[in-house]
C-alpha positions as CSV (number, residue, x, y, z in Angstrom):
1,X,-3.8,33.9,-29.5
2,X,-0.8,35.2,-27.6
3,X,-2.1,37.1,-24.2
4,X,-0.4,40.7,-24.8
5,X,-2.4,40.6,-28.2
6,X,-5.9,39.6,-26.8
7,X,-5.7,42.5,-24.1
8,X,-4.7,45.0,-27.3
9,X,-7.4,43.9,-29.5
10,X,-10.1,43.6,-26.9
11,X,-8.9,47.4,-26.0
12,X,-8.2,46.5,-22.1
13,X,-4.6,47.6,-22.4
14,X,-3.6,50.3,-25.1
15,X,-0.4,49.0,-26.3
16,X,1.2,45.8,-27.0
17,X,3.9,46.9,-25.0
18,X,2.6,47.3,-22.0
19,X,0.8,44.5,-22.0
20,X,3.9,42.6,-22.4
21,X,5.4,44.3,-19.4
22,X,2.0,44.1,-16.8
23,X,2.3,40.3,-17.5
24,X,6.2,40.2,-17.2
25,X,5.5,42.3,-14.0
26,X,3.2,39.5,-12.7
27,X,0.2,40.8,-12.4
28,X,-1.7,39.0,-14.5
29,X,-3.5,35.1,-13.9
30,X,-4.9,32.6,-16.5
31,X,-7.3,30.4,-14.3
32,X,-5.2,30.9,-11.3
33,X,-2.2,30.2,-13.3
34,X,0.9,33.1,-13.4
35,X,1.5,34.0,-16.7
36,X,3.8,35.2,-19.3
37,X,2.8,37.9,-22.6
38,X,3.4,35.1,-24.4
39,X,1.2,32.5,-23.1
40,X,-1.6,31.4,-25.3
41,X,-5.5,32.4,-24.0
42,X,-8.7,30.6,-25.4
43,X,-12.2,31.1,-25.5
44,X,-13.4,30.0,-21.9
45,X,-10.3,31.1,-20.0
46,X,-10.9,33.2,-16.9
47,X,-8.4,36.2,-16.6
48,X,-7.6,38.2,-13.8
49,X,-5.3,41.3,-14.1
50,X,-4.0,43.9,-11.6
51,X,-4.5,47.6,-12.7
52,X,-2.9,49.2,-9.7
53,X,-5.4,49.4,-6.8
54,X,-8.3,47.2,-9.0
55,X,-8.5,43.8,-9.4
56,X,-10.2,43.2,-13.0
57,X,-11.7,39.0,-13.6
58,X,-12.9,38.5,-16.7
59,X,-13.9,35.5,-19.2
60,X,-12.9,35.3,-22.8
61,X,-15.9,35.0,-24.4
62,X,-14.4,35.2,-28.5
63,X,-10.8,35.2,-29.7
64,X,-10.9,37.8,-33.4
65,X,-7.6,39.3,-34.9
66,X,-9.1,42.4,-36.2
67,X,-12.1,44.0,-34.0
68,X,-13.2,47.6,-34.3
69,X,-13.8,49.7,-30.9
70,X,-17.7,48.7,-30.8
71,X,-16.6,45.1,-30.8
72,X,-14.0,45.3,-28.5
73,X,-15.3,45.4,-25.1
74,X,-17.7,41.9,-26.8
75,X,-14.7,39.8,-27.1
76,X,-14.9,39.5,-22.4
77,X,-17.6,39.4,-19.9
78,X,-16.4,40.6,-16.8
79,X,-17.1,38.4,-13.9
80,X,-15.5,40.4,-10.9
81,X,-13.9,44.3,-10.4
82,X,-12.9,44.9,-7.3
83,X,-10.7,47.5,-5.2
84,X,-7.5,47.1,-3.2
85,X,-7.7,48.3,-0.1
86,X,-3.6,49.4,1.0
């Protein structure tokens, strides 16, 4: 599954679009790794995304194509949230 749709589906960015663009931006990891919107994710991969002053790290822990808002947030665990100090 293409990265901009997991974080759509599992509800931790709103729109497709943006997703697209936080990951263009950077400021998003797959397992250390800099990625693109269009790289592929997997169950088991370990995410970390910048949301402006947090740091969110989570783990995939199921890849759906249609989830309803209930089920989102059980598609990820997350591992770390943490603040940036500036």
């Amino acid at each position: 599954m293409r990265l901009d749709k997991f974080l759509k589906i599992s509800r931790l960015i709103k729109r497709r679009t943006l997703a697209k663009e936080v990951a263009d931006q950077g400021r998003i990891s797959i397992n250390g790794n800099q990625s693109k919107a269009a790289s592929k994710v997997a169950v088991g991969d370990e995410l970390t995304i910048q949301f402006g002053q947090k740091i969110l790290t989570i783990e995939i822990k199921e890849l759906k194509e249609n989830v309803t808002k209930d089920e989102a947030s059980s598609l990820y665990e997350v591992k770390n949230e943490e603040r940036v100090q500036t």
